[in-house]
TORTORVO-848499 format. One record per residue (C-alpha): residue number from 0; residue in three letters; z, y, x. Coordinates in steps of 0.001 Angstrom, whole numbers, always signed. Example, Ala and Ser with C-alpha at 12.3 -4.5 7.8 and 13.67 -1.06 7.14 Angstrom:
<nodes>
<node n="0" res="ALA" up="+7800" north="-4500" east="+12300"/>
<node n="1" res="SER" up="+7140" north="-1060" east="+13670"/>
</nodes>
This chain:
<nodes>
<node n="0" res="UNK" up="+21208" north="+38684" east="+6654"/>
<node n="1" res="UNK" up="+17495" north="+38634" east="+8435"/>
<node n="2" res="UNK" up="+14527" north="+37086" east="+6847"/>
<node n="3" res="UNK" up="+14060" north="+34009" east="+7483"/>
<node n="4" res="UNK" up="+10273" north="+32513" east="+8196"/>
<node n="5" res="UNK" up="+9400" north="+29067" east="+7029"/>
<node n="6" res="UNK" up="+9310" north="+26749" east="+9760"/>
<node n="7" res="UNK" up="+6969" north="+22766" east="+9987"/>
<node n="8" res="UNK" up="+8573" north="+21761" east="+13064"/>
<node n="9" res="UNK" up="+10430" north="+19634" east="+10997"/>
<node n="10" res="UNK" up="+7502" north="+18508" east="+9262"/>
<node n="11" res="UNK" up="+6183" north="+15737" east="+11211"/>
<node n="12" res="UNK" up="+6531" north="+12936" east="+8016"/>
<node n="13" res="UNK" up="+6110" north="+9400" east="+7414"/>
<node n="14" res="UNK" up="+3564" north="+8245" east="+4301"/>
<node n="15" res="UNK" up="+3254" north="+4716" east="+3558"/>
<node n="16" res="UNK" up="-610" north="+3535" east="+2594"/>
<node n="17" res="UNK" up="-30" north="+1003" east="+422"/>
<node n="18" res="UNK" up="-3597" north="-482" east="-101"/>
<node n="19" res="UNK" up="-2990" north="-4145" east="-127"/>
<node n="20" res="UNK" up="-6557" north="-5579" east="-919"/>
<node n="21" res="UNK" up="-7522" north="-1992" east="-1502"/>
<node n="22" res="UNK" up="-5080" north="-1456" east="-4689"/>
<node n="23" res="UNK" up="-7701" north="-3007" east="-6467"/>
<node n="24" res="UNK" up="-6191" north="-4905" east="-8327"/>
<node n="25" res="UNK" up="-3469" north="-2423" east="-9433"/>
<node n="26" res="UNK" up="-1075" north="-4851" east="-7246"/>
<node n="27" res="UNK" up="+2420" north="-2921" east="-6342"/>
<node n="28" res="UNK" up="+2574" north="-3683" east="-2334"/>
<node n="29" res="UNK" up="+5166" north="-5130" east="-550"/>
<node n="30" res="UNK" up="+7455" north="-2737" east="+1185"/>
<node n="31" res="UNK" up="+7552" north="-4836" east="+4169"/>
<node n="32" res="UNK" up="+4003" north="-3952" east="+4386"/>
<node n="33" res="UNK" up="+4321" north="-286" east="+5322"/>
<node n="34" res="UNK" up="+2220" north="+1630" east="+7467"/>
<node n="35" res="UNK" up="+3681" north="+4779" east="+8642"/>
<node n="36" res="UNK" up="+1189" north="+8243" east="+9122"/>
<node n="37" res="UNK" up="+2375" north="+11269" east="+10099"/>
<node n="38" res="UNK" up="+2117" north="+14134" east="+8400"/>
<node n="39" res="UNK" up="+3392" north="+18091" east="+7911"/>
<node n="40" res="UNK" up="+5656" north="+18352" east="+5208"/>
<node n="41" res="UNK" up="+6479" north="+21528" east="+3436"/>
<node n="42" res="UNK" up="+8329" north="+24397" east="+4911"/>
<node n="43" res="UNK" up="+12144" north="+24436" east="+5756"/>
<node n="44" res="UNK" up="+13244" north="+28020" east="+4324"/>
<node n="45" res="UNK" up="+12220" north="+29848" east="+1546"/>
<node n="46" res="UNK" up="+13186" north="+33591" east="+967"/>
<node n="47" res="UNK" up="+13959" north="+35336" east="-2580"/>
<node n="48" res="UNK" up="+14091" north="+33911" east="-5944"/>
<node n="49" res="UNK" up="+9372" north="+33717" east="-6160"/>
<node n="50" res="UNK" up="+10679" north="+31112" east="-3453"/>
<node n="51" res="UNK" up="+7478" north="+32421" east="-1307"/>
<node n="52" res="UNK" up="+7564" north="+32445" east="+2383"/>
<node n="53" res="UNK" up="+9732" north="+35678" east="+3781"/>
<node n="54" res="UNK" up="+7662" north="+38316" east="+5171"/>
<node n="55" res="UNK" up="+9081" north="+38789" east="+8510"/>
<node n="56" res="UNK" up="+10021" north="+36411" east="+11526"/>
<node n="57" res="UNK" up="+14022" north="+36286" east="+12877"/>
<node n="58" res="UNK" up="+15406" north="+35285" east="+15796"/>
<node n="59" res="UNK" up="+17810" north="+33521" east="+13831"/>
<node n="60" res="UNK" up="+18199" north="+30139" east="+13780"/>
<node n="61" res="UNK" up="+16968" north="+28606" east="+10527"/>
<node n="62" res="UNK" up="+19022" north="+25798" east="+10316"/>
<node n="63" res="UNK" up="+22727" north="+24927" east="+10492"/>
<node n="64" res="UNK" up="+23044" north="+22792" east="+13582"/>
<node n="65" res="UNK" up="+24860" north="+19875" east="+11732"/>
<node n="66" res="UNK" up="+21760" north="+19747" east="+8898"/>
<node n="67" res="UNK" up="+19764" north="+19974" east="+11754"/>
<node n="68" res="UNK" up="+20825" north="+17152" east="+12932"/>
<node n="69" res="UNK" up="+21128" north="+14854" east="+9923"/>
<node n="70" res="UNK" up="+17107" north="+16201" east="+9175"/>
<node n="71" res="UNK" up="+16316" north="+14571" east="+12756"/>
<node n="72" res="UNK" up="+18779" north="+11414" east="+12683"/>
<node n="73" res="UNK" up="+16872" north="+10559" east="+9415"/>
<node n="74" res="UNK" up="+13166" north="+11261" east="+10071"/>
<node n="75" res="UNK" up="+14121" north="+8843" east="+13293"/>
<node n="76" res="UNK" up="+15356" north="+6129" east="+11317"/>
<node n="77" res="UNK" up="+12470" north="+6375" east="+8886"/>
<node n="78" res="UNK" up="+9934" north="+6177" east="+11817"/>
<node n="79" res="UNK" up="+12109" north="+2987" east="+12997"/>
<node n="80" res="UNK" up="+11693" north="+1245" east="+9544"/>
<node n="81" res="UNK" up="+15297" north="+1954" east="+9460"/>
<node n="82" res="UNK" up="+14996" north="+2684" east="+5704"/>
<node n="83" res="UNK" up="+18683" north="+2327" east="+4530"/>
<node n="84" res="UNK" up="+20320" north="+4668" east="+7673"/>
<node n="85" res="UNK" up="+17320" north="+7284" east="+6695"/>
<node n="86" res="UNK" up="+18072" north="+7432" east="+3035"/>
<node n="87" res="UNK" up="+21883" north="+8235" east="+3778"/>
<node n="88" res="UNK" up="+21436" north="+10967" east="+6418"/>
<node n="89" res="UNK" up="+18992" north="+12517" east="+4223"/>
<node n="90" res="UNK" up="+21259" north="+12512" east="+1280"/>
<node n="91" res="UNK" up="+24020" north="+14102" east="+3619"/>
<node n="92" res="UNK" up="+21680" north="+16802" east="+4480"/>
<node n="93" res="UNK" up="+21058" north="+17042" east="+338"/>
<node n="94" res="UNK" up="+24313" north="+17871" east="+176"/>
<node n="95" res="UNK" up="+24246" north="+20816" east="+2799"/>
<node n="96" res="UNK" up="+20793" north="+22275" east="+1299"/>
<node n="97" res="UNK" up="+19341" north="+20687" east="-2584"/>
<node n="98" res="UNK" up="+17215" north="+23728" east="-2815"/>
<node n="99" res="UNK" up="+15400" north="+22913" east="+446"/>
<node n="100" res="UNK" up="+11804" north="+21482" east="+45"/>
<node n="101" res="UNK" up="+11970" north="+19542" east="+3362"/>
<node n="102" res="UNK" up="+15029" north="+17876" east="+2486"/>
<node n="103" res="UNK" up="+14060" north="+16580" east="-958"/>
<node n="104" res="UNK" up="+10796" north="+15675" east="+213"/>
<node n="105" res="UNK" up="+12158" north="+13716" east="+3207"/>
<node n="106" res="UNK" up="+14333" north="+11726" east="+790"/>
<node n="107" res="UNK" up="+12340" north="+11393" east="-2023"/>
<node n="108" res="UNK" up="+9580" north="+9230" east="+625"/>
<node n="109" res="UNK" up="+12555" north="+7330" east="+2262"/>
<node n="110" res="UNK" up="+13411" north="+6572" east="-1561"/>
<node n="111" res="UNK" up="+9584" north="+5885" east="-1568"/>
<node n="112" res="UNK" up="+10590" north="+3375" east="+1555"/>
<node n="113" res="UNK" up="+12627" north="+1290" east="+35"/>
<node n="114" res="UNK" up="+10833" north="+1087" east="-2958"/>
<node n="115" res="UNK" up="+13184" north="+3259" east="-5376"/>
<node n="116" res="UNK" up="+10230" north="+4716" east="-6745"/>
<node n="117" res="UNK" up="+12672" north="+6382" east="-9461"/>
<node n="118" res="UNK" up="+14721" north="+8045" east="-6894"/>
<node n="119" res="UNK" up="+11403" north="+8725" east="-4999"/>
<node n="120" res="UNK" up="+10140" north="+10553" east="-7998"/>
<node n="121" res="UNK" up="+13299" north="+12728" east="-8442"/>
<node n="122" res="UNK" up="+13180" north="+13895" east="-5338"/>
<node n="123" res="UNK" up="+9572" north="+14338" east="-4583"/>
<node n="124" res="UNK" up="+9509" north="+16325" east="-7875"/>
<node n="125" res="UNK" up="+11678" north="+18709" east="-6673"/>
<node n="126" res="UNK" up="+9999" north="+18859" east="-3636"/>
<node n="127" res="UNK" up="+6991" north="+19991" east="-5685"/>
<node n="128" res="UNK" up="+8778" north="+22228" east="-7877"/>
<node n="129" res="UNK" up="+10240" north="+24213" east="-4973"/>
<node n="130" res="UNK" up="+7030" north="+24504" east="-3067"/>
<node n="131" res="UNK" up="+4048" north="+23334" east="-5084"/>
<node n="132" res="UNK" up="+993" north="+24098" east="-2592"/>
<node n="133" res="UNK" up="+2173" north="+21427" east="+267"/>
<node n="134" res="UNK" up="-480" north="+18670" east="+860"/>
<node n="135" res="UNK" up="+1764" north="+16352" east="+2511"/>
<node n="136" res="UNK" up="+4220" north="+16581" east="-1236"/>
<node n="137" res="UNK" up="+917" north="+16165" east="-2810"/>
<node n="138" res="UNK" up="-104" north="+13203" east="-1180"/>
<node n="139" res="UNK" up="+2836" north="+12085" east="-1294"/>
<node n="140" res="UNK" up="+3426" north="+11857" east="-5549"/>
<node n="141" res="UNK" up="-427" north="+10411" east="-5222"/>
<node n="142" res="UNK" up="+851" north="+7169" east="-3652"/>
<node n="143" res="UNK" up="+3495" north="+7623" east="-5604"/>
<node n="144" res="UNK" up="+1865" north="+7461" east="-8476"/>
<node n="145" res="UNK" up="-379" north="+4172" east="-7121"/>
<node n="146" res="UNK" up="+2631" north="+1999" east="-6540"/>
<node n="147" res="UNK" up="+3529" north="+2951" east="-10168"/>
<node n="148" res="UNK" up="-120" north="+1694" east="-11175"/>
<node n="149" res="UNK" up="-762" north="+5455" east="-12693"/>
<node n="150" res="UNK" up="-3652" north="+6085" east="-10664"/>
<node n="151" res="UNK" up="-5641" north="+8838" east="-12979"/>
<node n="152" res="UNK" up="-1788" north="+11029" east="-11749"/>
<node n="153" res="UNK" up="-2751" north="+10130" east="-8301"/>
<node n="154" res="UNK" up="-6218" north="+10728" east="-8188"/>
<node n="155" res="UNK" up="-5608" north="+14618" east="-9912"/>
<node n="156" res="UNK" up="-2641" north="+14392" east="-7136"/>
<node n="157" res="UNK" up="-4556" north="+13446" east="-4318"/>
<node n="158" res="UNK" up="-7347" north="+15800" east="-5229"/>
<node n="159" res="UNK" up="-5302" north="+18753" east="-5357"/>
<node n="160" res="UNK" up="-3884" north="+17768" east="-1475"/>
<node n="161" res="UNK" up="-7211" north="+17580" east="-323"/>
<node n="162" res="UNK" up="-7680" north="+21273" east="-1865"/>
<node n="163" res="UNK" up="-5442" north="+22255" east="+361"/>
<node n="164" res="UNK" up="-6414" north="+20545" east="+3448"/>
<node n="165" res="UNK" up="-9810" north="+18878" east="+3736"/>
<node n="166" res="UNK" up="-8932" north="+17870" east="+7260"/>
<node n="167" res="UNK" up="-6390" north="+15419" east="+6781"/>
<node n="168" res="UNK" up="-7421" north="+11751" east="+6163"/>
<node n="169" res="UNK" up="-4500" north="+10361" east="+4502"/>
<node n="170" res="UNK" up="-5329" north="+11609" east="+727"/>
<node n="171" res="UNK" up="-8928" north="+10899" east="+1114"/>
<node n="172" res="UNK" up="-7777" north="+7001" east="+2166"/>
<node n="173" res="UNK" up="-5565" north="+6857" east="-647"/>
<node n="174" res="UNK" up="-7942" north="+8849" east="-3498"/>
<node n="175" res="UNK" up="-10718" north="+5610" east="-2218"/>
<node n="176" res="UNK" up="-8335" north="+2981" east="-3310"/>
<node n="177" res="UNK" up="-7263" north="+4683" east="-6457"/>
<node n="178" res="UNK" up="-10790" north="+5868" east="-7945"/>
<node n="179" res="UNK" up="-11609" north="+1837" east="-7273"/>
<node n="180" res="UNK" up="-8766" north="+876" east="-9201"/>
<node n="181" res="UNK" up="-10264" north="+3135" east="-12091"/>
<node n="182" res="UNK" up="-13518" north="+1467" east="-11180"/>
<node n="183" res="UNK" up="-15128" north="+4892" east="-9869"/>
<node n="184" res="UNK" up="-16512" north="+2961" east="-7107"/>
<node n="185" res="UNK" up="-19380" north="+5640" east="-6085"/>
<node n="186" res="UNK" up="-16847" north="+8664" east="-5665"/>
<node n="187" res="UNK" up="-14626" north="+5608" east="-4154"/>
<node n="188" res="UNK" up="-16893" north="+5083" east="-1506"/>
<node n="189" res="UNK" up="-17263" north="+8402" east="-308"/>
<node n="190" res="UNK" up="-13429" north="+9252" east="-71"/>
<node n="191" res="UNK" up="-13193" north="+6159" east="+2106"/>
<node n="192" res="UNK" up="-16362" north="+7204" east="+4072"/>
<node n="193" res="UNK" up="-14740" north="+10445" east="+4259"/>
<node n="194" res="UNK" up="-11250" north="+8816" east="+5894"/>
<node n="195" res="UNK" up="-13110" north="+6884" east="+7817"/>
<node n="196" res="UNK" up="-14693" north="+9630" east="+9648"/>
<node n="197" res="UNK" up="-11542" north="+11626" east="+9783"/>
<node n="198" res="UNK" up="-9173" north="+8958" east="+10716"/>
<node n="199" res="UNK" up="-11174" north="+6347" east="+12962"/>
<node n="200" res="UNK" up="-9461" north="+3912" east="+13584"/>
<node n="201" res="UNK" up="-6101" north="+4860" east="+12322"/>
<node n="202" res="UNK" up="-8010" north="+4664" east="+8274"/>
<node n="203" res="UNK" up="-9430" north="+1433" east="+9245"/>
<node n="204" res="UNK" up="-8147" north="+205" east="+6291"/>
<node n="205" res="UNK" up="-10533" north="+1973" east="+4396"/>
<node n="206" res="UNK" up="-13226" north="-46" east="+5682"/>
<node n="207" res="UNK" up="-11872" north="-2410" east="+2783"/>
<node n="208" res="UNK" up="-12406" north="+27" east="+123"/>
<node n="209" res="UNK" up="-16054" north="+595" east="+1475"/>
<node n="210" res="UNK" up="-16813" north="-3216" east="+1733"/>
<node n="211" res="UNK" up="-15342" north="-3704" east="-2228"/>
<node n="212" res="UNK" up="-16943" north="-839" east="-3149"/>
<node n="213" res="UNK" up="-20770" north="-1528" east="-2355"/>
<node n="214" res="UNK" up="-19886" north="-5083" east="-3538"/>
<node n="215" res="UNK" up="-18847" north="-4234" east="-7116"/>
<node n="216" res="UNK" up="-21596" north="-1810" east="-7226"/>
<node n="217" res="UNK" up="-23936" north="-4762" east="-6078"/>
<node n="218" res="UNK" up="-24746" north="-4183" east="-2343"/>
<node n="219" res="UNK" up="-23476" north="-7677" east="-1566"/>
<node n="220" res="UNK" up="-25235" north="-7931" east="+1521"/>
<node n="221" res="UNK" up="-23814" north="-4297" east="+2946"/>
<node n="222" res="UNK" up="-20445" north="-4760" east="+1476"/>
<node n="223" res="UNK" up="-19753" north="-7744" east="+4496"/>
<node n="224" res="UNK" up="-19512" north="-5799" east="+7741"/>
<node n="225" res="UNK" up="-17454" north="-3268" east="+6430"/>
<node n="226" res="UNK" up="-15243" north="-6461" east="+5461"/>
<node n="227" res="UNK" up="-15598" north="-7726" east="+9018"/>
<node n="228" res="UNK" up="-14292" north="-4475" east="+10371"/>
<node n="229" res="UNK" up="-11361" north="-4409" east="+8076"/>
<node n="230" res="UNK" up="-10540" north="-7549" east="+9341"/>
<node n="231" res="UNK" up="-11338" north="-7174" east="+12978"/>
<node n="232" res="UNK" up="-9226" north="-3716" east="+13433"/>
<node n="233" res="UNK" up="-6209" north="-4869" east="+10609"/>
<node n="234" res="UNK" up="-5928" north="-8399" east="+11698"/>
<node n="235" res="UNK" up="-2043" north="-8552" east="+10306"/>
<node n="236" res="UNK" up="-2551" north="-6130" east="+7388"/>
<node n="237" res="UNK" up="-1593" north="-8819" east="+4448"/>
<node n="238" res="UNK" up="-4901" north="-7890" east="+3221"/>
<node n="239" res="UNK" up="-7124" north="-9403" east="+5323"/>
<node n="240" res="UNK" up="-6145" north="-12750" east="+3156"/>
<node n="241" res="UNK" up="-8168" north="-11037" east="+80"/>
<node n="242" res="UNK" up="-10818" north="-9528" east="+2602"/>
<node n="243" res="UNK" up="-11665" north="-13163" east="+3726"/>
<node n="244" res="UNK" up="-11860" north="-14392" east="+41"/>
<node n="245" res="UNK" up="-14021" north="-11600" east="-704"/>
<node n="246" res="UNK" up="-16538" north="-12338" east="+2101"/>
<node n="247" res="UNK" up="-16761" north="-15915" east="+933"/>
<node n="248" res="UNK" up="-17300" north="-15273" east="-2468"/>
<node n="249" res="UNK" up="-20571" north="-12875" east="-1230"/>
<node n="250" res="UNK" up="-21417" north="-15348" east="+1244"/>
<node n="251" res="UNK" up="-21837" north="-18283" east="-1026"/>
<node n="252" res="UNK" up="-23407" north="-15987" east="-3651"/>
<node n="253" res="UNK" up="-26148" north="-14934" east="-1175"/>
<node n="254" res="UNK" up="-26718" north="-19007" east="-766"/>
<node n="255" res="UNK" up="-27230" north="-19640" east="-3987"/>
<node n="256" res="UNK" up="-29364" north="-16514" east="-4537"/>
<node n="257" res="UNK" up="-31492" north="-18173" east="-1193"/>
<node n="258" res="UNK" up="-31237" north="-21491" east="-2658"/>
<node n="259" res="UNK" up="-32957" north="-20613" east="-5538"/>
<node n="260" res="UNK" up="-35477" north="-18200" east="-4243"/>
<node n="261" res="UNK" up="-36778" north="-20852" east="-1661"/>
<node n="262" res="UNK" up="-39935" north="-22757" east="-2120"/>
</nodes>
């Protein structure tokens, strides 16, 4: 038999960021809630028992046409919300190949989808014992680990992903919201600077971590048009609700302040 090269074509993969009102408040979200980022996931074949990536490329196909096609049934029904219909086809394709990375992280996030975060961790573990240095896993078992309200796991999670990729936004947005749910709101606001500058507007939601940030470290007045971009650019996101509240609450604090101050 050739060698067979570890492939990421398959790796285009969904993450949820689950930052309703910023996880602040250690609040599990609702999985109707989901936003969907794409993502590399780790590598499809692994060579010898170090389970390293084989030396030497093949013409041969890596995949067996029918888990092929249960791999790309189910990463279509996950991008389709179609949580159920991706959980099965992934499980099929368990079947076929449990020592494949892909496959185990592919289920262990649709398990993540329908909020099975049990499931989600079996799998995702695996994932990460198969091939340990894939950011995507990583960031992965960090929002894991915030929907399970664990967040010093995440944040040594979500660090590690961003050790091995710096350029990807994702674990920087989701390291913001879990530092501020440890109340590290200085190294908070840089991570969601960070996203922010990465992602545009596809982190917007950061802009809510920025805004709670500066105002639980004080900077009232700064904290509000972060706020009013979070709510401008994420007009449905259920946390624009909180982000309103918030915005109130330093408005009417900045009254009295003037109220008091005046002559």
């Amino acid at each position: 038999m050739h060698a067979m090269r570890p492939i990421t074509t398959l790796g285009f993969l969904s993450l949820c960021v689950i930052f309703s009102a910023c996880a602040a408040m250690a609040q599990t979200p609702d999985p109707q809630s989901l936003q969907w980022i794409m993502l590399d996931g780790p590598p499809v074949i692994f060579e010898g028992p170090g389970r390293g990536p084989a030396p030497s490329a093949s013409d041969e196909p890596l995949l067996a046409p029918k888990l092929q096609k249960e791999l790309d049934q189910g990463k279509s029904a996950l991008l389709s919300s179609k949580f159920e219909k991706a959980s099965s086809d992934f499980q099929r394709a368990y079947q076929a190949a449990p020592g494949n990375p892909q496959v185990n992280f592919l289920l262990g996030v649709s398990f993540m989808a329908l909020n099975n975060l049990r499931q989600a961790d079996t799998y995702l573990g695996q994932a990460y014992s198969i091939y340990p240095r894939d950011p995507a896993t990583l960031t992965a078992i960090g929002i894991l680990r915030v929907k399970q309200s664990n967040f010093a796991s995440a944040i040594s999670s979500l660090k590690a992903a961003i050790g091995l990729n710096r350029k990807i936004y994702l674990p920087h947005l989701v390291l913001a919201g879990a530092l501020l749910a440890e109340n590290e709101f200085s190294e908070s606001l840089q991570e969601a600077r960070i996203a922010l500058g990465q992602g545009k507007r596809q982190a917007s939601e950061a802009n809510f971590i920025v805004g709670e940030a500066l105002a639980r470290m004080g900077q009232n007045h700064a904290a509000l048009k972060p706020l009013q971009e979070f709510v401008k650019d994420c007009p449905n996101d259920p946390a624009v609700t909180d982000a309103r509240k918030l915005m109130g609450a330093l408005v009417a604090k900045a009254n009295v302040t003037a109220a008091r101050t005046s002559p």
